[in-house]
C-alpha positions in Angstrom: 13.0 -18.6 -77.3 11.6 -15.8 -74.8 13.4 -12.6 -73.6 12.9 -11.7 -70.1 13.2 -8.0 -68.8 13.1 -8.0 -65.3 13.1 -4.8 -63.4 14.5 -5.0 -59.8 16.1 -3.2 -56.9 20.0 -2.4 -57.1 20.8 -3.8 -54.2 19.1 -7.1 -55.2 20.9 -7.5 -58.4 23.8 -9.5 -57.1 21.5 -12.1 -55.7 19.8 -12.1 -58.5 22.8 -12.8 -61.0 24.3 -15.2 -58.4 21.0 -17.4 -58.2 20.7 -17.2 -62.2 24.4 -18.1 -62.4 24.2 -21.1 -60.2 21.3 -22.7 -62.2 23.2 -22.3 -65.5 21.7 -18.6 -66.2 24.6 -17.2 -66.7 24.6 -14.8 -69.6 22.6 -11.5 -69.1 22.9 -7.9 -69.9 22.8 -5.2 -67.3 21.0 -1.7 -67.2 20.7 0.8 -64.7 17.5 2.7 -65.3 15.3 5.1 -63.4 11.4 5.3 -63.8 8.0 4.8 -61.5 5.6 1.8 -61.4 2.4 2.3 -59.8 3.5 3.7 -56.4 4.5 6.5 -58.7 7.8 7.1 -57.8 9.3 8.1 -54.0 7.2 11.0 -52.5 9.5 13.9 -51.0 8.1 17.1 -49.6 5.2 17.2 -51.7 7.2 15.9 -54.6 7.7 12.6 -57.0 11.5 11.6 -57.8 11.7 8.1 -60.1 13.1 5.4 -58.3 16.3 3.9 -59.3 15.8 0.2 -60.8 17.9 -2.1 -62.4 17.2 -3.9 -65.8 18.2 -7.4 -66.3 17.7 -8.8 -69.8 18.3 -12.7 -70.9 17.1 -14.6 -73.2 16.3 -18.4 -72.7 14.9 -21.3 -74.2 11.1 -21.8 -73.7 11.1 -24.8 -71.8 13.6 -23.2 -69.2 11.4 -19.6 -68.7 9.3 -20.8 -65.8 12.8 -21.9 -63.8 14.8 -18.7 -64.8 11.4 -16.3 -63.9 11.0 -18.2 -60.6 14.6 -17.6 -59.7 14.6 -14.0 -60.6 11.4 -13.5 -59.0 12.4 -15.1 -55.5 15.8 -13.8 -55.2 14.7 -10.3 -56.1 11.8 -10.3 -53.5 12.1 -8.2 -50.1 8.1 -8.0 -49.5 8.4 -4.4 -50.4 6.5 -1.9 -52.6 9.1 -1.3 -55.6 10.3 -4.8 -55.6 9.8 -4.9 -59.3 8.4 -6.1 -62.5 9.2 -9.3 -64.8 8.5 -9.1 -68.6 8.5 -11.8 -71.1 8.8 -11.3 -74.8 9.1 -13.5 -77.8 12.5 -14.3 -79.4 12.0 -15.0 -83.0 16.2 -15.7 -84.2 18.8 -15.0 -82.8 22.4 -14.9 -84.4 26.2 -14.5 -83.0 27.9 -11.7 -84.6 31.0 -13.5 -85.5 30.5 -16.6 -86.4 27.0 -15.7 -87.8 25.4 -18.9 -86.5 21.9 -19.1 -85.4 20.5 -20.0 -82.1 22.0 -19.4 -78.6 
C-alpha cells in the first residue's frame, strides 16, 4: 500500500476529489495548510506571505498509485507556478478502528 500527500491549489481541490471519485478514489482526507515551495511564498511590497495549499491524503493499493497520481496530477494542473507537489510514502498495515480488521 502507498500514501499519497498531494499538495495543491484550493480552488483545484474539487476537481481533484471529483476526478479521484469518478475512478473509484473515493476516500481521502482533507487539510488546509499554508507553507512555501521554491517560489518561496507570494512576494508583497518587499515581503514573503506563505501561500495557502490544500493537502489531500489517500492511501491506495500499489498497483493503483500510477492511475490515482496521474489523476491528481492532471486535474490539479493550471500551468502555474504553485501548482503543487505529490508525495508518495509506504503503507506498512493498516487497520479499521472498529472492527479491527486489517487491510483497506
Amino acid at each position: 500500500m502507498k500514501m499519497i500527500m498531494a499538495f495543491v491549489r484550493p480552488e483545484m481541490v474539487e476537481k481533484v476529489a471529483s476526478m479521484l471519485g469518478d475512478d473509484g478514489f473515493a476516500a481521502y482526507t482533507r487539510v488546509d495548510v499554508y507553507g512555501r515551495g521554491r517560489q518561496k511564498g507570494v512576494q508583497v511590497l518587499g515581503q514573503s506571505y506563505d501561500m495557502p495549499k490544500t493537502m489531500l491524503m489517500t492511501v491506495v493499493e500499489d498497483d493503483q498509485l500510477g492511475e490515482a497520481v496521474s489523476i491528481i496530477g492532471k486535474s490539479a494542473q493550471t500551468g502555474n507556478a504553485g501548482d503543487g507537489k505529490i508525495f508518495v510514502l509506504p503503507v506498512e498495515q493498516a487497520y479499521t478502528v472498529r472492527t479491527g480488521e486489517i487491510g483497506l
